[in-house]
C-alpha positions in Angstrom: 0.0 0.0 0.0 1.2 3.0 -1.1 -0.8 5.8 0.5 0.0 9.6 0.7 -0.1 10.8 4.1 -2.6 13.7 4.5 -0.8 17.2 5.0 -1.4 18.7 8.4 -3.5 21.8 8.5 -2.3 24.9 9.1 -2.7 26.6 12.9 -3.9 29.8 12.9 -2.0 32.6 14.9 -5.2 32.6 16.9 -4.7 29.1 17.9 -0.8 28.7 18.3 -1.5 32.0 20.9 -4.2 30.1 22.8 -1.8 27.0 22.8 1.0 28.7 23.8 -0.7 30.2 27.0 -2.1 26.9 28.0 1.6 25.6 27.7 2.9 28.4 29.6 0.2 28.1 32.1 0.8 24.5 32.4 4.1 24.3 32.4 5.7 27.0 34.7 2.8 26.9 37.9 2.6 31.0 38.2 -0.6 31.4 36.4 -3.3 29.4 35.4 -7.0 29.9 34.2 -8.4 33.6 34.0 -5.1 34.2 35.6 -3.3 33.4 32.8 -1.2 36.4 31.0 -1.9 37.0 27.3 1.4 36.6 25.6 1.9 40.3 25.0 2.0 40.6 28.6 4.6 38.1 28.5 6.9 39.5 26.2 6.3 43.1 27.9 7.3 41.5 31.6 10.6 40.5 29.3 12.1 44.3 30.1 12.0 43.4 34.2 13.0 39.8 33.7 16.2 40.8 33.4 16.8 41.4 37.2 13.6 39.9 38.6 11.5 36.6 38.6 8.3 35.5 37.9 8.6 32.5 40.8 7.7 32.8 44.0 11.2 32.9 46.5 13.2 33.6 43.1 15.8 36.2 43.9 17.6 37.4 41.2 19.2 41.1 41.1 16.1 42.7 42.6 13.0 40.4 44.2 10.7 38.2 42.9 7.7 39.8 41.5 5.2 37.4 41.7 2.0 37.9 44.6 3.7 41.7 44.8 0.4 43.4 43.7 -1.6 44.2 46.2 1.1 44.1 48.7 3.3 46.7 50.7 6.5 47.6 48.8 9.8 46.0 50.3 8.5 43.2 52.1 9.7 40.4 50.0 11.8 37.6 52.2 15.7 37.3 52.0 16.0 40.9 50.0 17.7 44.2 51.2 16.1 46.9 49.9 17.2 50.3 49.5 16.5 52.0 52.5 14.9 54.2 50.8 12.2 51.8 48.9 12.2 50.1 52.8 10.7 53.4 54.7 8.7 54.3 51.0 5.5 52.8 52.9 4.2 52.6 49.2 1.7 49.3 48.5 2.0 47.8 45.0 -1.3 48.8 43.5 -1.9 49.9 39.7 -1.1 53.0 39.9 1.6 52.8 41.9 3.0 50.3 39.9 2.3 52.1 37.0 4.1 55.2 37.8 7.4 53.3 39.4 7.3 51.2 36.2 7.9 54.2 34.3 10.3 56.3 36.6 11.6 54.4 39.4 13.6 57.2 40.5 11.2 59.9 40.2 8.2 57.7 42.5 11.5 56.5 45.1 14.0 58.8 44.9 17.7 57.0 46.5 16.3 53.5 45.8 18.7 51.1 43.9 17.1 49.8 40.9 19.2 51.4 38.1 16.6 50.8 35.5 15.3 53.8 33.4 11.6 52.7 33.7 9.0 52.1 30.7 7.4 55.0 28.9 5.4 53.8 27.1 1.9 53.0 28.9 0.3 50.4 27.2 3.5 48.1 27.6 3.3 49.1 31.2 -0.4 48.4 31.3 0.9 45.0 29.7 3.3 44.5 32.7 1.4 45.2 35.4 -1.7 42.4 33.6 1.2 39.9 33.7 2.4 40.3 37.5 -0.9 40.4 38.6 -1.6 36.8 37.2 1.9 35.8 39.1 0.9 33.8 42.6 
């Protein structure tokens, strides 16, 4: 028997996005369900992933960032902080975050991240979906 095997559809971009989140939700614990960051979020979190994780208890040049939002700034476990960030009293809510994304000097002024911050606001607003998705 000498049968041609069929040709496999083409994906759609559509469909290799969905599957991609589902992998990344499955496969690295942080999010999962509604939870689940949209790929551009993913991509945009690239620009902190540098010096920060997206696992819980992952210390990398600065603090994990997952479960931050929400919280009081400073507090994570096993990291020293600027002292300046430490007595900020500032709690990691959207706007908060939004503004430190974009000038972390300006919002703490003496703390020690050396990053220039994101200006532009929809890749911000893209940052901020993804870490709140992080547990």
């Amino acid at each position: 028997m000498n049968r041609k095997a069929k040709p496999l559809p083409r994906l759609s971009a559509a469909f290799a996005i969905a599957a991609g989140t589902l992998l990344f939700a499955a496969s690295n614990g942080t999010a999962t369900g509604a939870d689940a960051p949209n790929p551009k979020a993913r991509v945009a979190f690239q620009a902190c992933a540098a010096c920060h994780s997206d696992k819980a208890g992952v210390t990398r040049m600065g603090p994990s960032l997952a479960g931050i939002v929400g919280k009081p700034a400073a507090q994570a476990k096993g990291f020293r902080y600027s002292p300046a960030l430490a007595k900020s009293k500032l709690r990691w809510d959207r706007k908060t975050l939004d503004a430190f994304i974009a000038n972390p000097k300006a919002v703490v002024p003496g703390n020690r991240m050396s990053y220039p911050g994101v200006s532009d606001p929809t890749k911000r607003a893209a940052i901020i979906d993804y870490m709140q998705g992080l547990r």
